[in-house]
C-alpha positions in Angstrom: 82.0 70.4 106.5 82.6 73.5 104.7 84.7 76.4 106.0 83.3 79.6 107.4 84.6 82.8 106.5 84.2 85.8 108.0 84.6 89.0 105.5 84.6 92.0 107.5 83.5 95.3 106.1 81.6 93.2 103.6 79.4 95.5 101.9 82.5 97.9 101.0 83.7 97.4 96.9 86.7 94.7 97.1 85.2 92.8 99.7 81.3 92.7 98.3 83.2 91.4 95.2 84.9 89.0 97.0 81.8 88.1 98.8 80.2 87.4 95.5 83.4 85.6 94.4 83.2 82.8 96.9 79.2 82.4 96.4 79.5 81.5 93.0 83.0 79.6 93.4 83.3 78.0 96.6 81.6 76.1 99.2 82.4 78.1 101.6 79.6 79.7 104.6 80.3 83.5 104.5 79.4 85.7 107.5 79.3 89.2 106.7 80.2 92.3 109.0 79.7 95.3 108.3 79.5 99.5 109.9 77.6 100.4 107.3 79.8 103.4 106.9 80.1 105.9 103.5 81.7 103.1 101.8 79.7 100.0 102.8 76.6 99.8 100.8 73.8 97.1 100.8 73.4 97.6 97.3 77.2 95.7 96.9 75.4 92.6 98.2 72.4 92.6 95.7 71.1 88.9 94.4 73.6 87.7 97.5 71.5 88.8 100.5 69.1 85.8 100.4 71.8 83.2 99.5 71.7 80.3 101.8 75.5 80.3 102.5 75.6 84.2 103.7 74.8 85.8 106.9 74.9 89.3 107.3 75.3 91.2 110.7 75.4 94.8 110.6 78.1 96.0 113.5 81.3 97.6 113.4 84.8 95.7 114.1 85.4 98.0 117.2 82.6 96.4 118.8 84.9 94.1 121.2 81.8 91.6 122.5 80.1 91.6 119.0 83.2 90.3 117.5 84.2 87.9 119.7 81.2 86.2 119.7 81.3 86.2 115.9 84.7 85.4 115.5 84.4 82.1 118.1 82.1 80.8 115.2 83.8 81.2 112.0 87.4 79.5 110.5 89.4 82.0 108.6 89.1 85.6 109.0 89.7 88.1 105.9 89.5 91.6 108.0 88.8 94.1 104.9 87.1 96.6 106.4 88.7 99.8 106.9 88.1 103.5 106.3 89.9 103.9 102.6 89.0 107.3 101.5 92.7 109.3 100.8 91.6 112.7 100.6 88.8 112.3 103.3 91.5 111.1 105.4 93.6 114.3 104.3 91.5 117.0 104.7 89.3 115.6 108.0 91.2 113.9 109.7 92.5 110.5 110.6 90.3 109.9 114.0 88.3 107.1 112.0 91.2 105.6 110.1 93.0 105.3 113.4 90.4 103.7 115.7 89.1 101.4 112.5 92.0 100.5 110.6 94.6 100.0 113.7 92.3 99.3 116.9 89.7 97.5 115.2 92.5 95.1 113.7 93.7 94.7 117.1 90.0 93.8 118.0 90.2 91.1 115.5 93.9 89.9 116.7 93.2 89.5 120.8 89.7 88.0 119.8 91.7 84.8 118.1 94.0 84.7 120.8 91.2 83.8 122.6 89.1 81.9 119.9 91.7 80.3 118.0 90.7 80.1 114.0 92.8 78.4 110.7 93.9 81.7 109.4 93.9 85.6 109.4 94.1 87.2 106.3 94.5 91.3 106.8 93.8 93.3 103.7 97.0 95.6 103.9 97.5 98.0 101.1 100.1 98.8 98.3 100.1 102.7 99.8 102.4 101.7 102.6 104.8 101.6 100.5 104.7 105.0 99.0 106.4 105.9 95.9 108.4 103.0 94.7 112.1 103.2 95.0 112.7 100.7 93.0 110.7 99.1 90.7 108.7 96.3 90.7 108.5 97.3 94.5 108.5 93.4 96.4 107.6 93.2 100.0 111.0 93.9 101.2 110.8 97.5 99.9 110.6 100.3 103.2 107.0 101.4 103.9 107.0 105.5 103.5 103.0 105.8 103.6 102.5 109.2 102.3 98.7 110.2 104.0 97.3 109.1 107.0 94.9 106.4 105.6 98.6 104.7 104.2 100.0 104.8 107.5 96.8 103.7 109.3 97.0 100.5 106.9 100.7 100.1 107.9 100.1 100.3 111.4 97.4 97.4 111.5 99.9 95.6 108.7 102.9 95.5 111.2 100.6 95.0 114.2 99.0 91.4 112.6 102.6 90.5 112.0 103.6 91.4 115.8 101.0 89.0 116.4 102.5 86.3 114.6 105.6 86.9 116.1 104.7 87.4 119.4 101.7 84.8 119.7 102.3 82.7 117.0 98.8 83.5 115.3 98.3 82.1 111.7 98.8 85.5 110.3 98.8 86.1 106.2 99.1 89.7 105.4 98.4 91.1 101.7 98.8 94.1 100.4 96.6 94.8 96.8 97.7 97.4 94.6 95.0 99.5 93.2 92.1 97.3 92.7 88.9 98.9 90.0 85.7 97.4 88.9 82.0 96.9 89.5 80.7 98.3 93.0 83.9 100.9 93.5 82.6 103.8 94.9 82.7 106.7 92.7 85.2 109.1 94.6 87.5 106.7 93.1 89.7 107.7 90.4 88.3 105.0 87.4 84.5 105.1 88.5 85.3 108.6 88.7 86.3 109.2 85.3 84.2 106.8 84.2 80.9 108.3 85.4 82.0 112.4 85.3 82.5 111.0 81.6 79.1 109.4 80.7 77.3 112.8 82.4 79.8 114.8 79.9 81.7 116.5 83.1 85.2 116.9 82.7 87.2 114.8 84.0 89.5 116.3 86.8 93.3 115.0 87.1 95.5 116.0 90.1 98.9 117.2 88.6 99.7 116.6 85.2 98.5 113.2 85.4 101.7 111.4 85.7 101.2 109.7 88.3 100.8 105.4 88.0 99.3 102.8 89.5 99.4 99.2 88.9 95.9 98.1 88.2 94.1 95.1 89.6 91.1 94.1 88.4 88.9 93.3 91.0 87.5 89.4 90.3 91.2 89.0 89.8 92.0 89.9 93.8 89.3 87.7 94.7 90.7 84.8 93.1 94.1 85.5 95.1 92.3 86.0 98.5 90.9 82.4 97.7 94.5 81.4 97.0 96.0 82.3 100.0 93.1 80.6 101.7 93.8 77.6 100.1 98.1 77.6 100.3 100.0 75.8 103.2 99.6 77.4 105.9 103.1 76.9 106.2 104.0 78.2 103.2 102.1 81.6 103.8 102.0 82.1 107.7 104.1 85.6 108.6 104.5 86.3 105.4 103.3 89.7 103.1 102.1 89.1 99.8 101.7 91.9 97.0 98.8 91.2 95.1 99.8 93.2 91.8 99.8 92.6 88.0 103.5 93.8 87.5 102.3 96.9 85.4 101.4 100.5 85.9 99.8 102.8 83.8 99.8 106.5 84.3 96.4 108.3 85.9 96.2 110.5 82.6 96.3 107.3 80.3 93.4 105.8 81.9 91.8 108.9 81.3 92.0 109.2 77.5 91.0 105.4 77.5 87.7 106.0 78.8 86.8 109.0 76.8 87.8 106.7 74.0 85.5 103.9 75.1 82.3 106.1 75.5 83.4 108.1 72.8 83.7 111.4 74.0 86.5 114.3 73.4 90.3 114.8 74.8 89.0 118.1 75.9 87.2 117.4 78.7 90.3 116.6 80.7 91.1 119.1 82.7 94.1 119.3 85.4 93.6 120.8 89.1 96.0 121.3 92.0 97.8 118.1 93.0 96.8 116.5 95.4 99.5 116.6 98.8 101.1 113.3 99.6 101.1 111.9 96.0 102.0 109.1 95.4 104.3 108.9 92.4 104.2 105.4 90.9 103.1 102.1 91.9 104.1 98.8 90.9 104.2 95.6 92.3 106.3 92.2 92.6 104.1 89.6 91.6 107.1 86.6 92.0 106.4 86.1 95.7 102.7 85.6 95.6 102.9 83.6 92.7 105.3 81.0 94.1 103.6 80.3 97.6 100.3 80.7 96.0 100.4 79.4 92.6 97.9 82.8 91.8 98.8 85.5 89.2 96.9 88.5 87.8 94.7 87.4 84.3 92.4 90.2 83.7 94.5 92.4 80.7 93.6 96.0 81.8 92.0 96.4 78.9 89.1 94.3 79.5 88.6 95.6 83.0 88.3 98.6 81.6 85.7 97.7 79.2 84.0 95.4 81.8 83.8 98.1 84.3 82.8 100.7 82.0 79.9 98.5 80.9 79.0 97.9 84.6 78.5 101.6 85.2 76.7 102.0 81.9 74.2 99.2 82.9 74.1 100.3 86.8 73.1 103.8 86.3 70.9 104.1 89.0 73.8 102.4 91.4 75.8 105.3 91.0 74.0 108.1 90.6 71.7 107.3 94.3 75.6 107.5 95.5 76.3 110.9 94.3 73.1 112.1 94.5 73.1 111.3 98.8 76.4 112.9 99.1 75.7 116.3 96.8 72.7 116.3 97.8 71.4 117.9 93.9 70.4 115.3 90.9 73.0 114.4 88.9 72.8 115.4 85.2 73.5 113.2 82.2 74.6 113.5 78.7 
């Protein structure tokens, strides 16, 4: 009988992807949660909705009957929803990132206490970490999170691990570094640049651009969630896995390389005020996850570039109803 997973925050970017991912891959039943927040959009799930091996329930993770019921029914959990937006997080308030990323992981965690299931897998993040100290940073390096969203994700990162300690739960924890590709909403920094480019907008950079991040193709971060699914549970219980490529590239360089792609000029680039609680650069160990997993990064970034700049060319209409809801004005091309 095949396995059922339960992806929370399903129709978000990484796990829609993921969703997708195990559809076409896998025999694996999906059940799908989702708030339906800002960042969880139907749209994610097109072509998957009617699938015979996904079930979609709209409800929020902090809904304590809802998910027990859910989570009594299903044999591995992969809790990726969360409220992700950094500079939302800066400049409202973390109210939301607290009681979603923190209490509705703990939701999660006392509801398999109760119903016990194969594995939990929590989506962490690489922003825990904060600027790396050392580079590549492995899991051992200290977690500084430098905005409240980071240290929202590294509360419910240490509380699943408490969990395993304290309960013995079958606890995975892994923490992606900075995942791009089809379905990212567009207040992130590629889809960003990639659609103030195709509407001839200049593309804004915080600082001077300096700044790095190890890229992750997204298709790529599904195959490792599958991964970890399919270790030993021995060999991955308790234990924090980067999922990273083992290179960064500077904000600035990603820049130029779309304007290149959709062949546009260097000057519209343009710099504003930095953004407070940078994060420097990013860069992830990819030794651990490869040995207990046997997985490893094999999307170059150059063709997730050009595959997720030809997804937001062909999905016009994806993005733009995005932008157009949250400005409120039509969006201009060029």
């Amino acid at each position: 009988m095949a396995k059922r997973i339960l992806v929370t925050g399903g129709a978000g970017f990484i796990p829609s992807n993921f969703i997708h991912h195990l559809l076409a891959k896998t025999p694996f039943e999906v059940v799908s949660l989702d708030a339906l927040t800002y960042a969880g959009n139907l749209d994610n799930l097109s072509g998957a909705m009617s699938h015979e091996r996904l079930s979609f329930v709209q409800g929020d993770i902090r809904d304590v009957e809802l998910v027990r019921d859910i989570v009594s029914q299903v044999d591995v959990i992969v809790n990726a929803a969360a409220e992700s937006h950094v500079e939302k997080s800066i400049e409202e308030g973390a109210r939301e990132f607290v009681t979603t990323n923190v209490e509705g992981t703990q939701i999660l965690l006392d509801a398999i206490r109760d119903a016990p299931v194969e594995r939990f897998i929590l989506f962490s993040s690489s922003e825990v970490y904060g600027t790396a100290e050392s580079a590549p940073m492995d899991e051992e390096h200290p977690l500084n999170p430098r905005s409240p969203y980071a240290a929202t994700k590294a509360g419910a990162d240490r509380l699943a691990y408490s969990y395993y300690v304290t309960y013995g739960l079958p606890i995975v924890i892994v923490r992606p570094f900075n995942n791009y590709g089809p379905r990212q909403h567009p207040e992130k920094v590629i889809p960003r640049f990639i659609t103030q480019a195709l509407q001839g907008r200049e593309l804004t950079i915080h600082g001077d651009g300096h700044a790095s991040r190890d890229w992750l193709y997204v298709d790529d971060d599904a195959e490792a969630i599958e991964a970890v699914i399919a270790a030993p549970l021995e060999h991955v219980a308790g234990e924090v896995l980067n999922v990273a490529t083992g290179l960064d590239i500077p904000v600035t360089d990603i820049a130029d390389a779309v304007l290149e792609a959709l062949g546009k000029p260097a000057s519209l680039k343009t710099h504003v005020t930095e953004r407070p609680g940078q994060v420097d650069r990013h860069i992830g160990s990819t030794e651990k996850m490869e040995r207990l997993t046997g997985w490893q990064a094999r999307t170059s970034f150059d063709e997730g570039l050009a595959r997720t700049i030809a997804w937001y060319r062909d999905n016009e209409a994806w993005w733009r109803g995005i932008l157009e809801s949250e400005t409120g004005a039509s969006v201009s091309s060029s």
